[in-house]
VOVO-849282 format. One record per residue (C-alpha): residue in one letter; x, y, z. Coordinates in steps of 0.1 Angstrom, whole numbers, plus 5000, padded with zeros to 4 digits. Example, Ala and Ser with C-alpha at 12.3 -4.5 7.8 and 13.67 -1.06 7.14 Angstrom:
% residues 2
A512349555078
S513749895071
This chain:
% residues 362
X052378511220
X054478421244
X057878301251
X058677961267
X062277891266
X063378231280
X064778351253
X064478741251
X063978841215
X066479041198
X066679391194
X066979491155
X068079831140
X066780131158
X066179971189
X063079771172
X062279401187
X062479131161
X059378921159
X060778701138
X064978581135
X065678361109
X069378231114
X071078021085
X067877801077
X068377501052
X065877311039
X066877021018
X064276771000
X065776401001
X068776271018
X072176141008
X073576220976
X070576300957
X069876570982
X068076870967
X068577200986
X065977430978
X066877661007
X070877741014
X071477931046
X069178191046
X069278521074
X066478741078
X064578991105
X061179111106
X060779331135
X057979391155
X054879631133
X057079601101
X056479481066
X059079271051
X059079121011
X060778880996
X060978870960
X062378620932
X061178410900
X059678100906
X061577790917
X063977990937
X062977840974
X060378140982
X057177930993
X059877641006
X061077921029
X057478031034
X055977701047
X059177641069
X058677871092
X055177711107
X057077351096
X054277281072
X056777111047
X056076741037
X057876461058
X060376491031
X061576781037
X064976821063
X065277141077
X068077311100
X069277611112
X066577851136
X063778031129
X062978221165
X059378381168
X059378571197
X062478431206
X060978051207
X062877801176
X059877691156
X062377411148
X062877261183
X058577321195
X056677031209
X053776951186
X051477081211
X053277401216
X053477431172
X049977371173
X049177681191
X051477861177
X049977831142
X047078041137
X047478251170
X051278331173
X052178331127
X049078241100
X049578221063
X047878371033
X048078131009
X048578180971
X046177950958
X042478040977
X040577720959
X042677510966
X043277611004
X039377661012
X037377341019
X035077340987
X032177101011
X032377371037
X030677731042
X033178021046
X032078091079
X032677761091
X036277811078
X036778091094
X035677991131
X037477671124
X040677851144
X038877991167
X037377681181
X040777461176
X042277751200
X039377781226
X039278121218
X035078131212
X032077901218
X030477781185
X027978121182
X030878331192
X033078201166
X030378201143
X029878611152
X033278621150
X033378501116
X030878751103
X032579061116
X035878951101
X033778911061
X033079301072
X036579361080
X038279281049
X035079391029
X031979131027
X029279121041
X028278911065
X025678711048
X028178571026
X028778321054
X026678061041
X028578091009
X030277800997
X033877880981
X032977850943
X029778110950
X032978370956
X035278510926
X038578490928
X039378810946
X036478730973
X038078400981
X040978540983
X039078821013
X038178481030
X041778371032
X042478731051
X039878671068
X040878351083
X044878461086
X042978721111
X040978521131
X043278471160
X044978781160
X048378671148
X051078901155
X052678781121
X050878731088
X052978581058
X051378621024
X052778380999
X052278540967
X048278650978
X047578810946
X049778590918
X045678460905
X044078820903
X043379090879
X044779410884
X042279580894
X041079350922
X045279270931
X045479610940
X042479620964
X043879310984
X047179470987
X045379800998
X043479571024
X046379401037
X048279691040
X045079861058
X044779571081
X048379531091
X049179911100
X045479901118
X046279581138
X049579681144
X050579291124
X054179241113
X054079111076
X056578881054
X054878931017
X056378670992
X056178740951
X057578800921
X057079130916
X059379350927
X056779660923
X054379520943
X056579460975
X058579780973
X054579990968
X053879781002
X056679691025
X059279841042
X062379621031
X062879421005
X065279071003
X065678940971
X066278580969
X067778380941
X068677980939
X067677950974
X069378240990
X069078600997
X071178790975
X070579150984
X068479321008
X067379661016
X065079931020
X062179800996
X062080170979
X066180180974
X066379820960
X063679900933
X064780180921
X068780090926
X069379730930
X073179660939
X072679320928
X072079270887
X069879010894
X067579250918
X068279500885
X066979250863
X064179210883
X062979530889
X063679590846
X060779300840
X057879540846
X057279870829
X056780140849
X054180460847
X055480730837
X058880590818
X058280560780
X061280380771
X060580060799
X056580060784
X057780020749
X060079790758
X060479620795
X063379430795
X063579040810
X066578840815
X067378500797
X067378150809
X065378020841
X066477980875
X069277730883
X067777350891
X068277290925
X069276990918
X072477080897
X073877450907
X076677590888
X079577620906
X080677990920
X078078230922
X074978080911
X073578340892
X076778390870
X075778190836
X072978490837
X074878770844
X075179020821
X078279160845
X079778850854
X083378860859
X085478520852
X085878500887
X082278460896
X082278140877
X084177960905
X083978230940
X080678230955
X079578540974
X078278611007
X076278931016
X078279231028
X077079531036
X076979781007
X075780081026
X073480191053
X071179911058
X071679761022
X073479431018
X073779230983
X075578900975
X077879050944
X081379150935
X079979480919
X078279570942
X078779930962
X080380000929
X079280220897
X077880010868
X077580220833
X073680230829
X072680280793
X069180430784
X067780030780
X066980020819
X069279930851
X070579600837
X072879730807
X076179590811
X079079740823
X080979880791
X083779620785
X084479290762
X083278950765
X086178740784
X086978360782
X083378210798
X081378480777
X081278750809
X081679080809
X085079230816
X085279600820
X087179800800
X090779890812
């Protein structure tokens, strides 16, 4: 793709180019006083050829902050801050120069296949859809097109004709690839593309996309819940929470060590081979996600935290750097936090103070 304003593109650690700079993006739904921000101020890189995840529960602003960087939010939706793809603010386009960037420049992998395939249309048809919207084939060459990428990510060509219910889950889910692919995107963002599968079939569309994007040399944002997922594909790992990024790191390191107990907590939810004790007994974490609508005051994940200090219920945190290339959103973190056999989120050793946190022992 490329740039329009004259805006060079930023260089990002080791002398990478980032594709995509996201700088302090909002997104509120509403206006006024009944304002609901469902994304607060969120920073993030994806350089050039990388693979960047983003994990939290659901309802903390991850598909909001997917669909806002193509603006395919509802009318509803105010957004502010930058989001610069190849240096160019998605925010400020023309709707001509959005248009072409969709689909050619950034394309999405939806979550939900049947309900983003047109169930009237053949698969095939969906697929060259993009190609003829850009100019990028005649009708037969799109349609060729088409059939070579059902081959690329594993069907044949024949199932063309096919109409979207004729496909299981996991094959619709091919066709979605597929159609990210079409224009040769140099950024692919999959919101949560295997939250519908069986295991079996989730990990041969993680294989694929992981296949595809090192082949095509694609950068990748990957969006979900699981924490083992993301850090099995991807290169760093953000964690948001509440609409915000509250750690971020290597995807390995914050797996296996998150400085942030909420990225601990996370990581604790799913067993893991090979560790008995987490099989028997993975561990959760209480309560839901804060409403949007009503945050707590301080940091917002403090009436969770099993470390919570009584200063967390009224200081908010920013991210700081809590060593090389990690950055988290918490008092504690950078520090040492007594682990007990349970899993990462024991609590630190120490009494319950006034609001019911943790305070360590003297």
């Amino acid at each position: 793709m490329t740039t329009t304003t004259g805006v060079t593109p930023q260089a990002g650690a080791g002398g990478a180019t980032s594709l995509l700079e996201v700088r302090n993006l909002r997104v509120t739904y509403g206006t006024g006083p009944t304002a609901v921000p469902a994304v607060r101020g969120v920073d993030l890189t994806v350089e050039s050829g990388s693979k960047l995840g983003i994990a939290g529960e659901s309802g903390c602003g991850k598909s909001t902050l997917a669909l806002a960087l193509l603006r395919l939010l509802p009318p509803a939706a105010k957004l502010s801050g930058q989001i610069l793809l190849d240096g160019e603010d998605v925010l400020t386009m023309k709707w001509g120069r959005l248009r072409a960037v969709r689909w050619a420049g950034a394309s999405i992998v939806f979550q939900g296949a049947m309900h983003s395939l047109n169930a009237v249309h053949r698969i095939g048809d969906q697929i060259a859809e993009p190609l003829l919207l850009h100019g990028r084939a005649t009708p037969g060459a799109a349609r060729s097109r088409a059939a070579e990428l059902l081959e690329q990510v594993g069907l044949s060509a024949a199932r063309a004709d096919a109409y979207p219910h004729e496909l299981s889950g996991g094959q619709r889910q091919r066709v979605m690839i597929a159609m990210a692919l079409a224009c040769d995107p140099r950024l692919i963002v999959a919101d949560e593309p295997t939250t519908a599968l069986d295991v079996m079939i989730q990990a041969q569309i993680l294989r694929l996309i992981e296949h595809l994007v090192a082949e095509q040399n694609i950068s990748l944002l990957m969006i979900s819940h699981d924490l083992a997922v993301l850090a099995d594909t991807c290169d760093r790992l953000a964690v948001m929470y509440a609409g915000r990024i509250v750690e971020e790191g290597p995807a390995r390191g914050v797996y296996d060590a998150a400085e942030h107990p909420y990225g601990r907590a996370l990581s604790a939810a799913f067993p893991r081979i090979g560790d008995l004790a987490s099989r028997r007994a993975p561990r959760g974490l209480p309560g839901d996600p804060p409403d949007p609508a009503a945050l707590p005051s301080g940091c917002t994940f403090h009436p969770r935290c099993p470390v919570a200090l009584d200063s967390c219920a009224h200081d908010d945190q920013e991210l700081r750097d809590v060593g090389p290339g990690r950055r988290a959103a918490c008092l504690r973190a950078g520090t040492p936090i007594a682990v007990g056999t349970a899993g990462p989120t024991e609590p630190m050793s120490g009494t319950a103070g006034p609001t019911g946190a943790v305070e360590p022992s003297s």
